[in-house]
C-alpha positions in Angstrom: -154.5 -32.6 -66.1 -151.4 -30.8 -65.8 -150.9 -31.1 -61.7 -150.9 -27.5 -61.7 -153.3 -25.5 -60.0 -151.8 -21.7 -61.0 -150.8 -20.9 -64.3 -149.2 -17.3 -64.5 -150.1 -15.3 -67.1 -147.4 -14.4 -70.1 -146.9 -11.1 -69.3 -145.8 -12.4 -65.8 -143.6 -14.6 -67.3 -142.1 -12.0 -69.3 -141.6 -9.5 -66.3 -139.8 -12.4 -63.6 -136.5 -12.1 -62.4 -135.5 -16.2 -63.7 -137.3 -15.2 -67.3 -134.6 -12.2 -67.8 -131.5 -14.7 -66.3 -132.8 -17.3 -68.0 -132.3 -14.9 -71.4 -128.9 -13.9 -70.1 -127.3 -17.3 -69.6 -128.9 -18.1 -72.8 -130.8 -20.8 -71.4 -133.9 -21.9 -73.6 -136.0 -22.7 -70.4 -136.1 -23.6 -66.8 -134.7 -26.7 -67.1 -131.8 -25.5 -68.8 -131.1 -22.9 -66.3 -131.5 -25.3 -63.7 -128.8 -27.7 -65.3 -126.4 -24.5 -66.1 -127.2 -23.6 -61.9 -125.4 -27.3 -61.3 -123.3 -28.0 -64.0 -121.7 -24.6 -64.2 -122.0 -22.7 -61.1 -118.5 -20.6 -62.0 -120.6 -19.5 -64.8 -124.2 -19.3 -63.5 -123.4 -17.5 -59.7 -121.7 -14.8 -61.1 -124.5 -13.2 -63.7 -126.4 -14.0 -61.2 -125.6 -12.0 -58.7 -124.6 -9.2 -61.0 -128.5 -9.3 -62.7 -129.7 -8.5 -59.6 -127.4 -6.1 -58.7 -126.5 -8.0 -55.2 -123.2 -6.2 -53.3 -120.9 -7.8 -51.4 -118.9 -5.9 -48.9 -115.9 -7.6 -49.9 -115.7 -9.8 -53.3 -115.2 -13.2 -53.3 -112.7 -15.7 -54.1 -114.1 -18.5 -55.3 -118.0 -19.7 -56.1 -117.2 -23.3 -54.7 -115.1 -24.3 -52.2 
């Protein structure tokens, strides 16, 4: 038994926001993305916020401070 009670189904999968930013920051899987998301936030913030489209009202300088 997996400890998993829901399992989505693929096409799911393949529709979600973290499938499509996984693909872009060439992560493999979720785990990967999730190290890139720690290890590389420079990289990782900015496609993220430009996959979704988010808008600032002013940019900004610097991802960590």
């Amino acid at each position: 038994m997996s400890g998993f009670i829901w399992h989505p189904p693929p096409d799911l999968v393949e529709r979600a926001n973290v499938t499509r930013l996984q693909r872009r920051l060439g992560a493999a899987d979720y785990h990967e993305l999730h190290r890139i998301s720690v290890e590389e936030p420079e990289h990782f913030w900015p496609e993220l916020v430009e996959d979704l489209g988010i808008e600032f009202s002013r940019p900004w300088s610097s991802i960590v401070d």
